[in-house]
Residue frames as qw, qx, qy, qz and C-alpha x, y, z in Angstrom:
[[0.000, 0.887, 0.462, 0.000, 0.00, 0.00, 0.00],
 [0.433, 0.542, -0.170, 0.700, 1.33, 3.55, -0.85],
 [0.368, -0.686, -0.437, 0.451, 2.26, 5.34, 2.56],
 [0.189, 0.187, 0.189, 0.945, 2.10, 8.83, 1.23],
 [0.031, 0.367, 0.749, -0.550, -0.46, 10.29, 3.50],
 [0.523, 0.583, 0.161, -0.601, -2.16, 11.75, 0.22],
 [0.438, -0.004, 0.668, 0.602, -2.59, 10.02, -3.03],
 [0.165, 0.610, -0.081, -0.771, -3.15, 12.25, -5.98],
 [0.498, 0.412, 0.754, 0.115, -5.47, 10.69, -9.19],
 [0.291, 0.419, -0.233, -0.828, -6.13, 12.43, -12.55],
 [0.294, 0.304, 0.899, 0.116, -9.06, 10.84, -14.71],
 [0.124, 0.720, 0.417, 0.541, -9.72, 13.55, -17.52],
 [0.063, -0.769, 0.001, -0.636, -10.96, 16.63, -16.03],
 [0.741, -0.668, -0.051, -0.043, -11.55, 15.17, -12.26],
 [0.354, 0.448, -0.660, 0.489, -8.47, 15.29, -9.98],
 [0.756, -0.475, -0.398, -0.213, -9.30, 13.12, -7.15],
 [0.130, 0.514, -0.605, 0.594, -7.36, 13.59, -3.75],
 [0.844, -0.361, -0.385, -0.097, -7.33, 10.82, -1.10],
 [0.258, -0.649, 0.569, -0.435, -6.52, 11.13, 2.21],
 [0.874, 0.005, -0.485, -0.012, -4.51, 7.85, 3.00],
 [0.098, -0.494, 0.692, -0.516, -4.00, 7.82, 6.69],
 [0.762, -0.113, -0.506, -0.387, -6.14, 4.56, 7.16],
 [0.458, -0.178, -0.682, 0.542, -4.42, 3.21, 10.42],
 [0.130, -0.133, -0.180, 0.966, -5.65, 7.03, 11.68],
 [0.349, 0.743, 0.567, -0.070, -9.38, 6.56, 10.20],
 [0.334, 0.770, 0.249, 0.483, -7.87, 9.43, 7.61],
 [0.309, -0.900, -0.127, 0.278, -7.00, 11.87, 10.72],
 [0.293, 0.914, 0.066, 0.272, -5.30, 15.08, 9.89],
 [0.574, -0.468, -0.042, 0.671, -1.94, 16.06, 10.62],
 [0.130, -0.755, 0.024, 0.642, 0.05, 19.21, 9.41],
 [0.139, -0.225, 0.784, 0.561, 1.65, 17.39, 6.64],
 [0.277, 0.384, 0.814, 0.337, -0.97, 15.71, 5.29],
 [0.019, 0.816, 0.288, -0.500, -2.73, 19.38, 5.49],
 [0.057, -0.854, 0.224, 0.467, -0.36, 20.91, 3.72],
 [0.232, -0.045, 0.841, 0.487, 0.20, 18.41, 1.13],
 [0.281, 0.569, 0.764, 0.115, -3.67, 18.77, 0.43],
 [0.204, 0.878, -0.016, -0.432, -3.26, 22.92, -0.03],
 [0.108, -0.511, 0.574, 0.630, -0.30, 22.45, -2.26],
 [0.292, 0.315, 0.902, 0.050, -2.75, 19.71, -4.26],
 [0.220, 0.786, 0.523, -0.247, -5.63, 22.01, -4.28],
 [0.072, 0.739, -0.332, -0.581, -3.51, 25.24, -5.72],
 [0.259, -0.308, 0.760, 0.511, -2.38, 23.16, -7.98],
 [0.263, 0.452, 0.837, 0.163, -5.70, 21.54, -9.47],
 [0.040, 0.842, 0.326, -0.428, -7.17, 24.97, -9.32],
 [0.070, 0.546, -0.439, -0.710, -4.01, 26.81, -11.46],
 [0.364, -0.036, 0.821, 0.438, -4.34, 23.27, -14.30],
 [0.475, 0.274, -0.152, -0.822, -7.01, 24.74, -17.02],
 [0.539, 0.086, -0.782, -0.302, -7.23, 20.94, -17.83],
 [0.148, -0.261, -0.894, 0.332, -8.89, 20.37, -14.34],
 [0.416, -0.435, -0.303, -0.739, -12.69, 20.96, -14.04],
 [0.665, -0.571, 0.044, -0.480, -13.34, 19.57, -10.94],
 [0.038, 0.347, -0.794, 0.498, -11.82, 18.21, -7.58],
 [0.807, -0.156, -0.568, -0.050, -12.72, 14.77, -5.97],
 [0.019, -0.496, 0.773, -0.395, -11.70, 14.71, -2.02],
 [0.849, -0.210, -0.263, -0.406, -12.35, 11.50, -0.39],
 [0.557, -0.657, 0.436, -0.261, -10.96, 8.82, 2.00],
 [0.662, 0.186, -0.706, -0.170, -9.17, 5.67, 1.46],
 [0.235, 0.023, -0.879, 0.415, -9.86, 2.17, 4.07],
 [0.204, -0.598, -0.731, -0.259, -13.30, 3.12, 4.63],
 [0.317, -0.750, -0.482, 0.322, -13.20, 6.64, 6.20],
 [0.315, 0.874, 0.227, 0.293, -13.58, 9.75, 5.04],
 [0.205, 0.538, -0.523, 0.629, -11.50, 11.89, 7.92],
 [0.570, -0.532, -0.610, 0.143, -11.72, 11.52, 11.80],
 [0.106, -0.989, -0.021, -0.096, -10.80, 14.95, 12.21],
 [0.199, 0.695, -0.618, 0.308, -7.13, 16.25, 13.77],
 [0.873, -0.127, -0.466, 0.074, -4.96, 13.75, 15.34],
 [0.288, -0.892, 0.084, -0.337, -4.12, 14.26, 18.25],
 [0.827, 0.004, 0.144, 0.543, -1.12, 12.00, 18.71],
 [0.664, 0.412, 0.182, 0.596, 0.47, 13.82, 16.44],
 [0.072, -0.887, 0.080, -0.449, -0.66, 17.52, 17.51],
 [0.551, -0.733, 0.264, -0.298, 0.71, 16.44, 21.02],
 [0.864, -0.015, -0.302, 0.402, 3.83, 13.78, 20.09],
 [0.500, 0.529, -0.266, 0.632, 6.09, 16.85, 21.37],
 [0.114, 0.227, -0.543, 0.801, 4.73, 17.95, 24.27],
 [0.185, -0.376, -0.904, 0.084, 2.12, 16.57, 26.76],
 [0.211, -0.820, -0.494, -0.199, -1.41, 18.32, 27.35],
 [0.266, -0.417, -0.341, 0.799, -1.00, 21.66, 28.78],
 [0.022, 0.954, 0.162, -0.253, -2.58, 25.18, 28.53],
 [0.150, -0.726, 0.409, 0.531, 0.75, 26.33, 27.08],
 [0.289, -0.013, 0.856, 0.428, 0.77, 23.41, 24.46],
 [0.338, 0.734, 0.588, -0.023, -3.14, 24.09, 23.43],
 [0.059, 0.892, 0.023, -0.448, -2.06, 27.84, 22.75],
 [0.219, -0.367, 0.699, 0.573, 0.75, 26.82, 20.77],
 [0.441, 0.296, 0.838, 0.126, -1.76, 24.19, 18.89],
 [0.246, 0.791, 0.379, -0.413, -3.76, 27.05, 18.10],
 [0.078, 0.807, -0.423, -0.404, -0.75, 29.15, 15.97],
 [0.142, -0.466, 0.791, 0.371, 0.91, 26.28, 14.73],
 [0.175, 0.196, 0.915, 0.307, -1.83, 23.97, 13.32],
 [0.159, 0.748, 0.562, -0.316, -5.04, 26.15, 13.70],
 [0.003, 0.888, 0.039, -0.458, -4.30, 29.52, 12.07],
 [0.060, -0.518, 0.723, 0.452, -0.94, 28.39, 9.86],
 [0.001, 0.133, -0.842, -0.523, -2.44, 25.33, 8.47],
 [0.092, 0.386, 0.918, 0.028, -6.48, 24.22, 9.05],
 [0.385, 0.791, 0.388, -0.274, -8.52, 27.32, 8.53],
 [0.234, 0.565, -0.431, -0.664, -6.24, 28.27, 5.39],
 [0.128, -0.114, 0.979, 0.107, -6.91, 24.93, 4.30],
 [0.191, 0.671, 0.670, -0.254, -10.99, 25.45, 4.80],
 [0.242, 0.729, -0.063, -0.638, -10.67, 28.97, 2.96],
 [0.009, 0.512, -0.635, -0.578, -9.14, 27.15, 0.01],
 [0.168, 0.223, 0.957, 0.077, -11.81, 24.98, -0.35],
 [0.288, 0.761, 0.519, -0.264, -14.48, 27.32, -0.09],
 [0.232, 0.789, -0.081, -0.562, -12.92, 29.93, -2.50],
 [0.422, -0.238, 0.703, 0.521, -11.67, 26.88, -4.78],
 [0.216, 0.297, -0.199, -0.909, -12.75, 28.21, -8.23],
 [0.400, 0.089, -0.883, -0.230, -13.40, 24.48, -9.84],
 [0.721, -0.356, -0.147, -0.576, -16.66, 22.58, -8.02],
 [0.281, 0.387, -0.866, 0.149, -15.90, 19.79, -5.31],
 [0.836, -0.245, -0.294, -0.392, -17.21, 17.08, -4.43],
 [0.092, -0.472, 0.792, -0.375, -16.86, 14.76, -0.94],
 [0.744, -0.081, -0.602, -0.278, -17.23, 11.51, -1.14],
 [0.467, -0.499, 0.518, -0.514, -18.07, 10.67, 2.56],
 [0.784, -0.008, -0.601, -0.158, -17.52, 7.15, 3.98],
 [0.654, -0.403, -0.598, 0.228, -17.39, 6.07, 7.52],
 [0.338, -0.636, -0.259, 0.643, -16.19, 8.50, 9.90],
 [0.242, 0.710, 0.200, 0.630, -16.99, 12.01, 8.82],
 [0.459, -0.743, -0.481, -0.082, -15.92, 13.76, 11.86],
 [0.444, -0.684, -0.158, 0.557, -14.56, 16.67, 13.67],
 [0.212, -0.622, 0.362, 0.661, -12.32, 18.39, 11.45],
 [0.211, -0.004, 0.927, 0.310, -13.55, 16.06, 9.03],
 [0.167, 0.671, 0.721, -0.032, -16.38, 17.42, 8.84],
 [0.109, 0.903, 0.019, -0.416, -15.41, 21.17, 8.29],
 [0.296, -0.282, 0.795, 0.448, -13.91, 19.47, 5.64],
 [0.329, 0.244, 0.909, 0.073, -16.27, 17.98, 4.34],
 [0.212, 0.705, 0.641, -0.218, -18.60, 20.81, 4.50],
 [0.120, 0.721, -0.107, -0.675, -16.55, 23.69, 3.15],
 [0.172, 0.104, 0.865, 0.459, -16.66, 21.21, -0.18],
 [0.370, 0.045, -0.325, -0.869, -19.39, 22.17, -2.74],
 [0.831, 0.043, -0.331, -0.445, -21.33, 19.15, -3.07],
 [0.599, -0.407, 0.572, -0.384, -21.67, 15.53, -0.56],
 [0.682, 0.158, -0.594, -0.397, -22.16, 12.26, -1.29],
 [0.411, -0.477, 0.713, -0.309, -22.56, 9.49, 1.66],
 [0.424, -0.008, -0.896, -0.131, -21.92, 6.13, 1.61],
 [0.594, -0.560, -0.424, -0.391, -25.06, 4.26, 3.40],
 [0.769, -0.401, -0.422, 0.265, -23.01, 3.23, 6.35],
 [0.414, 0.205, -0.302, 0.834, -21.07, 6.43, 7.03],
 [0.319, -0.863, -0.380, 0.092, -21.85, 8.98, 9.63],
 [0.322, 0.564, -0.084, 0.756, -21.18, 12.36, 10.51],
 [0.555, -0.694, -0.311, 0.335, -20.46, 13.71, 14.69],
 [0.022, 0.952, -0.215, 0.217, -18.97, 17.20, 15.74],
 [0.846, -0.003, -0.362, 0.391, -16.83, 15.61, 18.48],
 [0.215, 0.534, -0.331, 0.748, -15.03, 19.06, 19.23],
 [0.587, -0.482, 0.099, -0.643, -17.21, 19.29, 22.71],
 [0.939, -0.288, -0.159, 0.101, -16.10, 15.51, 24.12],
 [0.803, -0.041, -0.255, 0.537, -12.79, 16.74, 24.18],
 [0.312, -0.752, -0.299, 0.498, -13.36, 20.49, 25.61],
 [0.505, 0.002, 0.413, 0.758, -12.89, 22.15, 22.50],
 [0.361, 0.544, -0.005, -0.758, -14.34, 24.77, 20.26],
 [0.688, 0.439, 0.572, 0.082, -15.83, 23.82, 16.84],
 [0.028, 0.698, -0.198, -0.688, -13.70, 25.01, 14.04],
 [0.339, 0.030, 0.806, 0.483, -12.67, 24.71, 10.92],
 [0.481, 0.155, 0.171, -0.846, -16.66, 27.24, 10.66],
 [0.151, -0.210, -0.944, -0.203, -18.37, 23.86, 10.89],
 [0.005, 0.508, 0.582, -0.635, -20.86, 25.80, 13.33],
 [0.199, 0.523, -0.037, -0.828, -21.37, 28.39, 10.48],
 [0.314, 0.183, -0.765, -0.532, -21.83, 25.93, 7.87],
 [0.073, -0.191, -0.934, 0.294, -24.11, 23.69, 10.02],
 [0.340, 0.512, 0.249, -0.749, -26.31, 27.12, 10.78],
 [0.231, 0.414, -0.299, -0.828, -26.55, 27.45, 7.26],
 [0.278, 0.151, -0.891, -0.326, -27.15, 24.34, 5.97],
 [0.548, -0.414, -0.679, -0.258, -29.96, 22.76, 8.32],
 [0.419, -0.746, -0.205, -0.476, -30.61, 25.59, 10.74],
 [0.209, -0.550, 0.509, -0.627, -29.86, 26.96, 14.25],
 [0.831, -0.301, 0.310, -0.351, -31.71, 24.05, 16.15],
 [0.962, 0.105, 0.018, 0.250, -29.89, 20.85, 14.32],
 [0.316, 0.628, -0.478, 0.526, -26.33, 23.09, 14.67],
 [0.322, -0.577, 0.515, -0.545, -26.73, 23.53, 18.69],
 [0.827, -0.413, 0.178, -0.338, -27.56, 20.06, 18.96],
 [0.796, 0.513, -0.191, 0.260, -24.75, 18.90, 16.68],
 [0.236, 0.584, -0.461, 0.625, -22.31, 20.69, 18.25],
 [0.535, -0.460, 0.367, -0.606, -23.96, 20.87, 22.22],
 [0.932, -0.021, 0.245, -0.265, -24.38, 16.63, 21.62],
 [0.007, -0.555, 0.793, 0.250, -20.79, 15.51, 20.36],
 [0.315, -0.162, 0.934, 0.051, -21.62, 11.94, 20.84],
 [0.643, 0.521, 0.239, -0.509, -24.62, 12.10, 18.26],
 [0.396, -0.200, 0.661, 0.605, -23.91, 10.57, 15.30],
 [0.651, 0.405, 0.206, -0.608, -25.89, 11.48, 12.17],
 [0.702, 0.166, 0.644, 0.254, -26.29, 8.56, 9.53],
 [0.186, 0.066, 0.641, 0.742, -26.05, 9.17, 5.94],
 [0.050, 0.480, 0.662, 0.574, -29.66, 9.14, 5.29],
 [0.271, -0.787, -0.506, 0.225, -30.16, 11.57, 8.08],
 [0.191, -0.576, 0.151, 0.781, -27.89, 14.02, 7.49],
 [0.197, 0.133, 0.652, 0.720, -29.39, 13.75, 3.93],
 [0.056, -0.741, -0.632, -0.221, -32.68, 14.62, 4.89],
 [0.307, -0.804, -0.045, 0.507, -31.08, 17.95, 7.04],
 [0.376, 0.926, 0.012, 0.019, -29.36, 19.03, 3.77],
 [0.316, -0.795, 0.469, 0.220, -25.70, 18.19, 4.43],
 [0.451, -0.130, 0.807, 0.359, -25.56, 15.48, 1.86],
 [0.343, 0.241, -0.418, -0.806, -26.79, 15.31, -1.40],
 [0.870, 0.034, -0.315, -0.377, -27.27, 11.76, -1.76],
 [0.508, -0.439, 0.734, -0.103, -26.70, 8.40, -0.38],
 [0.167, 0.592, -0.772, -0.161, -24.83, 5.71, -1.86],
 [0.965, -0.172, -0.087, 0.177, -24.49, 1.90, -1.53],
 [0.634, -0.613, 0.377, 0.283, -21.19, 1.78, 0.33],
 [0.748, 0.123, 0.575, 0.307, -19.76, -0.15, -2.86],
 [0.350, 0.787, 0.391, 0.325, -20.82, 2.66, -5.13],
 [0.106, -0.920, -0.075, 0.369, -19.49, 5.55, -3.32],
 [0.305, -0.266, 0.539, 0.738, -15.96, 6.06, -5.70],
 [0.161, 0.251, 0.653, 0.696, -17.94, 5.29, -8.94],
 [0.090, -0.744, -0.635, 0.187, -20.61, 7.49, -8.00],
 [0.396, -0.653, 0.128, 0.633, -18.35, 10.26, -6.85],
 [0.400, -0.228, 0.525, 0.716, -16.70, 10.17, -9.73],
 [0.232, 0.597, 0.667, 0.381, -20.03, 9.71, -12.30],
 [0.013, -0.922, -0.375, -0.090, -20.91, 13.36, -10.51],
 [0.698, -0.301, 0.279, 0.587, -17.62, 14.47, -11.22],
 [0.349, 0.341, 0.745, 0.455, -17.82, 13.97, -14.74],
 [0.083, 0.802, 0.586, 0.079, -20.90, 15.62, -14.96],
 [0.306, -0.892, 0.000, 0.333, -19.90, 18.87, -13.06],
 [0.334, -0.355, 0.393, 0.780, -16.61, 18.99, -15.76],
 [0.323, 0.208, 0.634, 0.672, -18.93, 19.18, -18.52],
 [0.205, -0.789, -0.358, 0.455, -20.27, 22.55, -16.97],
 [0.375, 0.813, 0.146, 0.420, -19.85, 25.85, -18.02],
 [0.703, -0.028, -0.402, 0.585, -16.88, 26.67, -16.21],
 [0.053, -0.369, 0.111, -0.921, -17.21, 30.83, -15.91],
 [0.584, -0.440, -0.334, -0.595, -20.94, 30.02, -14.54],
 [0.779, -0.416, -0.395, 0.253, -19.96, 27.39, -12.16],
 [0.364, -0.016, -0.315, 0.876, -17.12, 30.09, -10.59],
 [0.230, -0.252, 0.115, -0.933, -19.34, 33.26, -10.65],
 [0.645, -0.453, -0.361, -0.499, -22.34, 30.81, -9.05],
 [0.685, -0.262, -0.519, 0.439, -20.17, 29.68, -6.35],
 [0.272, 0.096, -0.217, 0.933, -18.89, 33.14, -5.59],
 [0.419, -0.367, -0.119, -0.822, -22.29, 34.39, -5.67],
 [0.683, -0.463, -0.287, -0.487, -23.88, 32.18, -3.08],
 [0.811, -0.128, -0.456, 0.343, -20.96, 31.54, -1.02],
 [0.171, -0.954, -0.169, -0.181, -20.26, 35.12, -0.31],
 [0.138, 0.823, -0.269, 0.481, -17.31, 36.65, 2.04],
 [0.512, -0.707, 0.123, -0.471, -18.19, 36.11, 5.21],
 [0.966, 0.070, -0.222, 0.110, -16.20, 32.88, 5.51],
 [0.458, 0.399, -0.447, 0.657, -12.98, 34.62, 6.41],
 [0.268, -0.549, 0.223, -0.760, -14.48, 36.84, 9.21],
 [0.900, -0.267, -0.057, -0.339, -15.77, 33.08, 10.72],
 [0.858, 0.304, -0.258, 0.323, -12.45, 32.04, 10.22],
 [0.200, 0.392, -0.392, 0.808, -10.77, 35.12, 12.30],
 [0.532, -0.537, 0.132, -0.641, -13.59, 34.97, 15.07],
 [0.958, -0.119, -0.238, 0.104, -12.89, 31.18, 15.81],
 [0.686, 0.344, -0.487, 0.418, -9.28, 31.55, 16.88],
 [0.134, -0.480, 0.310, -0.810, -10.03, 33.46, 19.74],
 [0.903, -0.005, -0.179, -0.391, -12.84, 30.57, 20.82],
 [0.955, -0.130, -0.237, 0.122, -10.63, 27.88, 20.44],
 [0.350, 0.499, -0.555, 0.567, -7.75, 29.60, 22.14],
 [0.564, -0.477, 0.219, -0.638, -9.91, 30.41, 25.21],
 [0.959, -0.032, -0.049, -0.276, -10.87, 26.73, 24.91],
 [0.808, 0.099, -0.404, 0.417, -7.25, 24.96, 24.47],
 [0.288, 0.311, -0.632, 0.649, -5.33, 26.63, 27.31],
 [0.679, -0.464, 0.206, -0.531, -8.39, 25.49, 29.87],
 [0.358, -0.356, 0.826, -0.252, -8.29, 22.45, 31.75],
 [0.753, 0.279, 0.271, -0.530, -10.83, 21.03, 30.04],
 [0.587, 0.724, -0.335, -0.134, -9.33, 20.91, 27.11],
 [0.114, 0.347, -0.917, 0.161, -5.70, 18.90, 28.75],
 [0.567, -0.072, 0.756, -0.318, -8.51, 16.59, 30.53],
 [0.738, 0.537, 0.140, -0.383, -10.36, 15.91, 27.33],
 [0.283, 0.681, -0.675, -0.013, -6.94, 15.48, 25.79],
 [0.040, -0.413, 0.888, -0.198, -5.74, 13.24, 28.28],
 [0.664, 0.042, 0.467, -0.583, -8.96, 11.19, 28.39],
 [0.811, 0.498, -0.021, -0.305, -8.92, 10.61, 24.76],
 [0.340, 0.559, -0.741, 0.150, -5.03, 9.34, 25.38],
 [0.203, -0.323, 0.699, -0.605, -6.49, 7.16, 28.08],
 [0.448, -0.084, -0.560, -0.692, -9.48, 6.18, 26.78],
 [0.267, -0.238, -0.748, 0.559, -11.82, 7.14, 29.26],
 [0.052, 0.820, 0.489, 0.294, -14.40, 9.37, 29.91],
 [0.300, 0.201, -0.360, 0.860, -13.21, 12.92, 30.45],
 [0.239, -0.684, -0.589, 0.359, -14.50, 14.68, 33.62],
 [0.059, 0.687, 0.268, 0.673, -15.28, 18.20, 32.54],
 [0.287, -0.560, -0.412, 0.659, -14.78, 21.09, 35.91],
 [0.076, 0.926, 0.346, 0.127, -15.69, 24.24, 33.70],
 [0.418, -0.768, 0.151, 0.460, -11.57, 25.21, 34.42]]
């Protein structure tokens, strides 16, 4: 199997981009972050790409940031969350979300098991869904004393309303299936499991044989601005949030695997 924690596909117009952390359900690290902006610029400059494909390989889509990784250097603390914030928050995951939403070319996420945390403000700053039947989608940020970024909250609002956001978010351990999060508007369609790639791929296809100017000025027009300004209010949020206690107990819980005991410090 290739270990390149992204593998990079061209089939005509589509450029498909798989996140191949598969031991990691897909989870995000810096690198693989930053291998998927340098991807994304790229598909975006190629006039011979019409549309972008992101998706998982091993049956999961993402499982959000890994925290291993954020924390191989230096164990839970208030000082380490603050760092987290600058060094993976700000530098590499919400430029990473902006470049999705402002990516000129349409994209499409093919969702399979875990869609979650980060993975999911993934998912959503992507044009268009697809779920396999068996996947699901969970905030998560809130079991481990976090803030929701990545403006999964703002996309949530938008997408199926203030009441299914606050419980999303306020209810971590929810999970929504496929064909539930399809009826709430976060998916287009659901899949047979088996189907999701060739699916993906058939509404790919389609989307390249668009009218390229149209598809850019129709994104721009209903996606709007405001994305950054969600993007610069969050950091402040999840700073508050990593350098509490909460936040190292949640940590350390989820390194423990335990339930964490939340004190509101």
């Amino acid at each position: 199997m290739d270990t390149d924690p992204l593998l990079i596909g061209r089939h005509g117009p589509v450029t498909t981009l798989t996140l191949n952390r598969p031991m990691r359900r897909n989870a995000l690290t810096v690198e693989l972050a930053d291998q998927l902006s340098a991807a994304l610029a790229h598909a975006d400059g190629d006039p011979a790409v019409r549309v972008v494909v992101i998706q998982g390989y091993g049956g999961h889509f993402c499982s959000g940031l890994d925290l291993q990784a954020a924390f191989r250097d230096h164990a839970p603390s208030p000082a380490a969350g603050a760092a987290l914030v600058q060094q993976i928050l700000v530098r590499s995951l919400h430029p990473l979300i902006q470049q999705v939403w402002d990516l000129s070319k349409p994209t499409v996420a093919a969702l399979s098991g875990a869609t979650v945390g980060f993975g999911l403000s993934l998912a959503l700053a992507c044009d268009l869904r697809l779920m396999g039947e068996t996947a699901y989608l969970s905030t998560q940020f809130a079991a481990r004393g976090l803030f929701p970024d990545g403006a999964v909250l703002f996309q949530l609002e938008r997408l199926c309303g203030l009441g299914h956001a606050l419980e999303l978010a306020l209810r971590p351990e929810k999970r929504l299936t496929a064909l539930e999060a399809q009826a709430l508007g976060l998916c287009g369609r659901t899949v047979g499991d088996a189907a999701l790639e060739t699916d993906a791929q058939t509404l790919a296809l389609e989307l390249a044989h668009g009218a390229p100017l149209s598809q850019t000025a129709i994104k721009r027009a209903l996606k709007g601005p405001e994305l950054r300004a969600v993007l610069a209010a969050e950091v402040a949020f999840a700073a508050e949030c990593l350098r509490s206690h909460d936040a190292m107990e949640g940590a350390a819980a989820f390194f423990e695997k335990r339930p964490p005991v939340f004190k509101g410090e």
